[in-house]
N, C-alpha and C positions, 0 to 999 in steps of 0.2 A: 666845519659844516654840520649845523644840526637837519639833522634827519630823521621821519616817520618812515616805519615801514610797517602797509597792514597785512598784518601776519596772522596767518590759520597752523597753529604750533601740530596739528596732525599731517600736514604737507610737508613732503619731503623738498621741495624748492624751496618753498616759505622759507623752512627750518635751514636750508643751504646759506640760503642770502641772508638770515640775520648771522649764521654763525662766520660768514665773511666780514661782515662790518663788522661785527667784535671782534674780530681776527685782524683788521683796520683801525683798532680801537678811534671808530668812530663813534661821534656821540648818538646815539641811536634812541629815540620815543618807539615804544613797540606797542602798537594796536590791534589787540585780538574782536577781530572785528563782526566776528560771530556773536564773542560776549558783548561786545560794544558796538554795535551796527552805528553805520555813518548817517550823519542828517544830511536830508537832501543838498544843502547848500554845499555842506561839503563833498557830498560824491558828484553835484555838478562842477563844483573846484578841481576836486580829482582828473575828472572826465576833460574837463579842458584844458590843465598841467599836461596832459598824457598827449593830448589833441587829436581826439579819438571819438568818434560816436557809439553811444550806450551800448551799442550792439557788439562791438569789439572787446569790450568789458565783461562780456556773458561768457561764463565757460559750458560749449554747447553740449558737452557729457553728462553733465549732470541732467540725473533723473529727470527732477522736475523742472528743467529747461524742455524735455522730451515729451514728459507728460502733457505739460501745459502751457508751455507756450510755441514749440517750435511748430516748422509751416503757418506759421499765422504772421499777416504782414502787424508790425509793432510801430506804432509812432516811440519817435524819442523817450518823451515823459513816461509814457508807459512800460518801457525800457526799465528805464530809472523807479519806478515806484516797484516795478517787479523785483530789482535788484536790494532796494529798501526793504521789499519785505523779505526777503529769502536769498538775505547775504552771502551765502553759498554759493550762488551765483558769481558772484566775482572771481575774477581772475585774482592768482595770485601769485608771489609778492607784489607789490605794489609800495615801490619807494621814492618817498617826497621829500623835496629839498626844499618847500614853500613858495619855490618859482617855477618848476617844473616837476616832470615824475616819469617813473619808469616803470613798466611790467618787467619784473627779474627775472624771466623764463625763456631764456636759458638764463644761466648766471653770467654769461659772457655781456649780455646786457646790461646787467648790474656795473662790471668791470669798466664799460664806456662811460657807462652814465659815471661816473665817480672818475674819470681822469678828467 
């Protein structure tokens, strides 16, 4: 099974779930998606693999989810362009099998998604 997982190498999850697939010597593509932010088509891919709405995709600690976007009602697309520009936003890990996808947090997530 080839597999993406987009990976923030300063997160301690991230960093858990790619060191388990190499530990699976599975074939793993690894996306640092901070240096490589996703094009929209892809993070709607993403967003529908997961089957999830943009909003569930936000990690709501971060800063500037607090600063600037949070209490304010958010259509979808604007969801999505917020998380285009300010990739940080995203949850993470986030690993795709090209037909589906999983948020790896906990890892025990990871563990299903892969049986």
């Amino acid at each position: 099974m080839d597999l993406k997982i987009y990976h923030n190498p300063r997160c301690r999850k991230s960093r858990e779930a790619l060191a388990y697939l190499n530990d699976q010597k599975m074939s793993v593509e690894v996306i640092n998606y901070l240096q490589n932010p996703l094009e929209e088509e892809e993070l709607k891919n993403v967003l529908a693999q997961l089957q999830i709405p943009a909003l569930d995709l936000i990690r709501k600690n971060e800063a500037i989810w607090k600063t600037d976007f949070k209490g304010k009602d958010w259509e979808e697309e604007a969801l999505i362009k917020a998380m285009l520009d300010h990739p940080k936003l995203m949850e993470r890990p986030i690993i795709y099998n090209g037909k589906s996808a999983v948020i790896a947090r906990p890892i025990e997530k990871l563990h299903s998604y892969l049986k």
